[in-house]
N, C-alpha and C positions, 0 to 999 in steps of 0.2 A: 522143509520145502514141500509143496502141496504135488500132492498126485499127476493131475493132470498137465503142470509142470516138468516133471519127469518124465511122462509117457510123450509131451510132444521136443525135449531134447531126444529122447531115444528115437521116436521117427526121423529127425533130423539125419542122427546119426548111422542111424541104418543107412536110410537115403544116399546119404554122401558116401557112406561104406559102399554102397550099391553099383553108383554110378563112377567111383574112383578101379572096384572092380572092371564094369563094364571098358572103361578108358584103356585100362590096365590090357587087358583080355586083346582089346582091336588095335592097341601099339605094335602086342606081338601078335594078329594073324594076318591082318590082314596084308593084301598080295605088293603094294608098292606103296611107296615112300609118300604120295598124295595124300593116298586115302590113312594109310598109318597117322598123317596129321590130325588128323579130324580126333584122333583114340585120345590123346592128353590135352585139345585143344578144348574140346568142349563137352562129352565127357565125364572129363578124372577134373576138370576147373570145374565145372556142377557138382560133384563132389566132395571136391576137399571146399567148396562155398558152402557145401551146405554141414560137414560137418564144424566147418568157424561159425555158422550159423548156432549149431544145437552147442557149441561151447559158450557164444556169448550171452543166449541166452541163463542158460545153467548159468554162469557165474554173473549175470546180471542179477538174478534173484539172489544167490549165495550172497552176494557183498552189498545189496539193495542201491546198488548205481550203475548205470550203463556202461559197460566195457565198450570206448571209445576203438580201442586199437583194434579190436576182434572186428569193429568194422571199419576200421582203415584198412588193414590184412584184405578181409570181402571185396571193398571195393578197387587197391591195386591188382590185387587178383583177375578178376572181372575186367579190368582194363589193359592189362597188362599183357595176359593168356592170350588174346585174339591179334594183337598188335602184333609180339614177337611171331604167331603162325604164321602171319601176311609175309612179313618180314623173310620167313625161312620159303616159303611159299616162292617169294618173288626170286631171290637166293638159287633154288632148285630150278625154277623156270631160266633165270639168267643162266643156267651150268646144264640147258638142255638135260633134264633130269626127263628119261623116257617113264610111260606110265601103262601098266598092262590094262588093257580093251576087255570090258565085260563081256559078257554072250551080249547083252543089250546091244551092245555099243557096237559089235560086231555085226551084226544082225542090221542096226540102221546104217552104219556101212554098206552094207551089199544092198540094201535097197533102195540106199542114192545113189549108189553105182548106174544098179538098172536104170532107174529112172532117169539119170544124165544119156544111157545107150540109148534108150527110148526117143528119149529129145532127140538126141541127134540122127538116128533111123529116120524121125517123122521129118526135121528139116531138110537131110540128103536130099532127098527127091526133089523136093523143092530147088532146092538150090542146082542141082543137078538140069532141071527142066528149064531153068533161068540161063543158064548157060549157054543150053543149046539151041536158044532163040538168038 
């Protein structure tokens, strides 16, 4: 098997070793059940796509014919991964599944707050002087 053939299944495989880590890693930290989707949905599926990737390869050249199933496996994977999120997504949403508020989040919170007292500060008066005609 030629060099440069081994060196680009080995990126494959790192790759997908990398990013099934990374998936892995944000299943277990991150803070609620939303964001924990996103860890094996897209990810550990980039992942384990790309090491089926540097397999078919590899045994593409090994047996000198395209390994058909290693990209059936790719492409249910690929379709399959983001459908069932939706799925559990909508599942969690139907069972009011609450989700913890970033600083971000909290933050444009308070300052559509203000801004809704604001508006309604500037209308009072208005509406007030309306009145009393």
């Amino acid at each position: 098997m030629p060099f440069w053939i081994e060196v680009i299944v080995s990126l494959f495989l790192l790759l997908g070793a990398f990013f099934a880590l990374v998936g892995s890693i944000g299943l277990a930290k991150l803070p609620d059940f939303f964001r924990r989707l996103h860890g094996p949905t897209k990810a550990t599926t980039l992942g384990v796509g790309g090491m089926i990737l540097g397999s078919m390869l590899y045994f593409t050249f090994l047996n000198n014919e395209l390994q058909f199933q290693e990209l059936l496996i790719t492409l249910f994977l690929f379709i399959t991964a983001p459908a069932s999120a939706h799925i559990v997504a909508k599942a969690a949403l139907h069972l009011k599944i609450q989700h913890k508020a970033t600083h971000t989040e909290t933050q444009d919170d308070a300052n559509a707050g203000k801004k809704k007292a604001k508006a309604k500060a500037i209308e009072k008066p208005e509406s007030n002087a309306e009145s009393a005609e």
